[in-house]
Rosetta silent file (secondary structure, phi, psi, omega in degrees, C-alpha in Angstrom):
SEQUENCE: XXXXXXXXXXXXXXXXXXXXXXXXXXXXXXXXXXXXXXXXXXXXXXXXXXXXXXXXXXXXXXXXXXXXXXXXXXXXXXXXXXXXXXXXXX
SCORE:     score description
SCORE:     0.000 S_00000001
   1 L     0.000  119.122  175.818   23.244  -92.749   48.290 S_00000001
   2 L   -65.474  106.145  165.174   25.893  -89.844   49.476 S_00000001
   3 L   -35.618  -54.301 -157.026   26.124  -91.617   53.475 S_00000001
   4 L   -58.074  -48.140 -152.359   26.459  -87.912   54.547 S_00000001
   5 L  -109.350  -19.361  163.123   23.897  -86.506   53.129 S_00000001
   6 L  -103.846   70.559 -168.715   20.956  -88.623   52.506 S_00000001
   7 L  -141.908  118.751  139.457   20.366  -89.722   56.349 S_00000001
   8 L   -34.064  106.547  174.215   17.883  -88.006   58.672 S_00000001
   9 L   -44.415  -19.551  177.499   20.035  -85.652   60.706 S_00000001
  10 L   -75.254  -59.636 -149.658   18.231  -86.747   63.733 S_00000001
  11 L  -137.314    4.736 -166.412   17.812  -90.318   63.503 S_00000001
  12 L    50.147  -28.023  161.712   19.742  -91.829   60.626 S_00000001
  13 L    -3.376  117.735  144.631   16.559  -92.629   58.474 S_00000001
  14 L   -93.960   -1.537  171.911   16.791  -93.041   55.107 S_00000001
  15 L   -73.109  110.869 -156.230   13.220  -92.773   54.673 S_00000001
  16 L    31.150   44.902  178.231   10.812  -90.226   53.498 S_00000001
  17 L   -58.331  151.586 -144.028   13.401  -87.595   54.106 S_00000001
  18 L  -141.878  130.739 -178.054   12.239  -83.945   54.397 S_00000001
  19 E  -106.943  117.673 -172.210   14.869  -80.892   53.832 S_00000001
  20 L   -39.427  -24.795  160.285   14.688  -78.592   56.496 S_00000001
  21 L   -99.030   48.247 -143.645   14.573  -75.655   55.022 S_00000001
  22 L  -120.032  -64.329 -158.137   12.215  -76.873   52.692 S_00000001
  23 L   -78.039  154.499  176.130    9.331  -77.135   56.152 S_00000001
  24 L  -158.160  133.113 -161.083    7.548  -74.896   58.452 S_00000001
  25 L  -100.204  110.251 -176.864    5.858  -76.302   61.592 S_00000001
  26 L   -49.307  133.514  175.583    1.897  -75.394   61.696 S_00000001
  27 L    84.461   27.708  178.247    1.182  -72.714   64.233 S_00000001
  28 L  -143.547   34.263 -164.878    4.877  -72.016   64.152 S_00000001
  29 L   -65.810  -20.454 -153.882    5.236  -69.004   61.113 S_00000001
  30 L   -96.695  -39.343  174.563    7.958  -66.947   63.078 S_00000001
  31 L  -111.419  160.285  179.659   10.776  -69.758   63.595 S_00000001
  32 L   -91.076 -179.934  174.619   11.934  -71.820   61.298 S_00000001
  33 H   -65.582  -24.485 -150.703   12.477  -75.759   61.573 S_00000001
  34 H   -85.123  -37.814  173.450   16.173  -75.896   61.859 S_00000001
  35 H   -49.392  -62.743 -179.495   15.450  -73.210   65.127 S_00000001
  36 H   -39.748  -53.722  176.166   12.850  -75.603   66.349 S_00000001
  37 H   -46.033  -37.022  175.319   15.333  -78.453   65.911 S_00000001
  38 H   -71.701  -52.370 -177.355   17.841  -76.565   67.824 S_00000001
  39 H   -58.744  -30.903  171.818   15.536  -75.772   70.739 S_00000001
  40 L  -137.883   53.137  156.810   14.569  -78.912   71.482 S_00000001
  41 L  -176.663   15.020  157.768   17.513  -81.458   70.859 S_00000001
  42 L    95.902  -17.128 -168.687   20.918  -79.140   70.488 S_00000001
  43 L  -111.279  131.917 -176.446   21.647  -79.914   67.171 S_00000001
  44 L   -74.689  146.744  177.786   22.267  -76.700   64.350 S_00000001
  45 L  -135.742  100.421 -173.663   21.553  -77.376   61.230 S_00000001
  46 L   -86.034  154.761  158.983   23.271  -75.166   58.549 S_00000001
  47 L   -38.716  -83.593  149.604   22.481  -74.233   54.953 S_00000001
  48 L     4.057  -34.965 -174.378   26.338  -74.660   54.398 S_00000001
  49 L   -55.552  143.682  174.090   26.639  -78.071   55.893 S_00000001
  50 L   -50.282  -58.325 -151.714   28.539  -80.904   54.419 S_00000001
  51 L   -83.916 -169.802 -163.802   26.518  -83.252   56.240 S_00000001
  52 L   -91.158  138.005 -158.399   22.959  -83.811   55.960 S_00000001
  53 L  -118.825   14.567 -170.686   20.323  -81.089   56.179 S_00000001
  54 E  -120.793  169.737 -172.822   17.289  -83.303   56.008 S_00000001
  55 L  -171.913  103.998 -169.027   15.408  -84.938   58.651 S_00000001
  56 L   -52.977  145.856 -172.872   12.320  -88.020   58.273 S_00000001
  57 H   -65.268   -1.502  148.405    9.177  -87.611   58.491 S_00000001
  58 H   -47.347  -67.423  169.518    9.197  -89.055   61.687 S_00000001
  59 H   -55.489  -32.154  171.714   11.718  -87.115   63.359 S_00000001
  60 H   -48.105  -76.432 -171.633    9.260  -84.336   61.503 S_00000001
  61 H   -47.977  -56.554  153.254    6.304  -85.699   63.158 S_00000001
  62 H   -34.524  -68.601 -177.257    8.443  -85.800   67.185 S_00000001
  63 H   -41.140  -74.353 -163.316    9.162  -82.001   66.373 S_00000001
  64 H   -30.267  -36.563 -163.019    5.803  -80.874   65.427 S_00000001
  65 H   -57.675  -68.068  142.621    5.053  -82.945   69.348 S_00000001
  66 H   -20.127  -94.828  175.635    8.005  -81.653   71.044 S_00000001
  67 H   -34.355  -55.835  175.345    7.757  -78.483   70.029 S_00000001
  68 H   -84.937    6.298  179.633    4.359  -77.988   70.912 S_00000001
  69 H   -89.114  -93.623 -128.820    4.604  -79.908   74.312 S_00000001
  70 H   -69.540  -17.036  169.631    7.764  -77.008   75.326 S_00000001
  71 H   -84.165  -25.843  162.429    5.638  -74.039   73.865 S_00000001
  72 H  -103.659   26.090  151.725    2.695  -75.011   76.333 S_00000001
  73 H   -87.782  -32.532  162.891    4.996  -75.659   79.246 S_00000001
  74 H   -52.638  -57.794 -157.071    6.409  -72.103   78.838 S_00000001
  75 H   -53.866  -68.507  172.246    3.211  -70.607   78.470 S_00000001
  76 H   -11.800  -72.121 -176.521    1.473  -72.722   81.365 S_00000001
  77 H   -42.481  -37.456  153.451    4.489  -71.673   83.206 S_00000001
  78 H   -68.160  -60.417  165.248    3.818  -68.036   82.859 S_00000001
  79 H   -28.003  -76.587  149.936    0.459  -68.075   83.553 S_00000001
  80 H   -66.292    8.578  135.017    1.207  -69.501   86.852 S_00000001
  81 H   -65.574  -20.639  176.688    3.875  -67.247   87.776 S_00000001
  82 H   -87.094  -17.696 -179.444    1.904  -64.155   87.048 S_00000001
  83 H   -87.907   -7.756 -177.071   -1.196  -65.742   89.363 S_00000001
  84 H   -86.577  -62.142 -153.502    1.294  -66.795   92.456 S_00000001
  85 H   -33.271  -28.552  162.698    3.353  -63.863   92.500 S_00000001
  86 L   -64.893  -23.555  177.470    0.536  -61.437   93.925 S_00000001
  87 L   -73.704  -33.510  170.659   -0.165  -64.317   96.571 S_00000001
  88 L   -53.060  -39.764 -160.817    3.781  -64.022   97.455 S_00000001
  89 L   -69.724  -23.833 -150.651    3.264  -59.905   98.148 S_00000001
  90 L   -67.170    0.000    0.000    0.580  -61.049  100.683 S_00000001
């Protein structure tokens, strides 16, 4: 085992590792995983990278969660900004 490279970028896992550009998160066709990954924990994940580009099917599983918890807190959130703001004009 390459330390670098066979580790879940996330988590350190060595375990059922998954290569990120390998994945696509259902109900998610437009971004990819490594964007998802970025969006909701900061970390980039390049083609290019030395270091490990993989991520367990765990860490997999927490995205898919993640991710779909922060896309229906945006939306929610718009929805009730477009229903106060006419109550604000009043």
């Amino acid at each position: 085992m390459d330390s670098y490279t066979d580790v879940c970028r996330l988590c350190s896992s060595t375990h059922d590792l998954l290569w990120v550009f390998d994945k696509k998160l259902p109900g998610a066709a437009t971004i990819s995983l490594k964007d998802i990954i970025f969006a909701i924990s900061g970390v980039e994940i390049h083609y290019k990278d030395v270091i490990s580009q993989k991520i367990c099917s765990e860490c997999y599983q927490l995205a898919k969660i993640t991710y779909g918890f922060r896309e229906m807190s945006i939306k929610s959130n718009k929805i009730l900004k477009v229903a106060i703001i006419p109550l604000q004009a009043d």
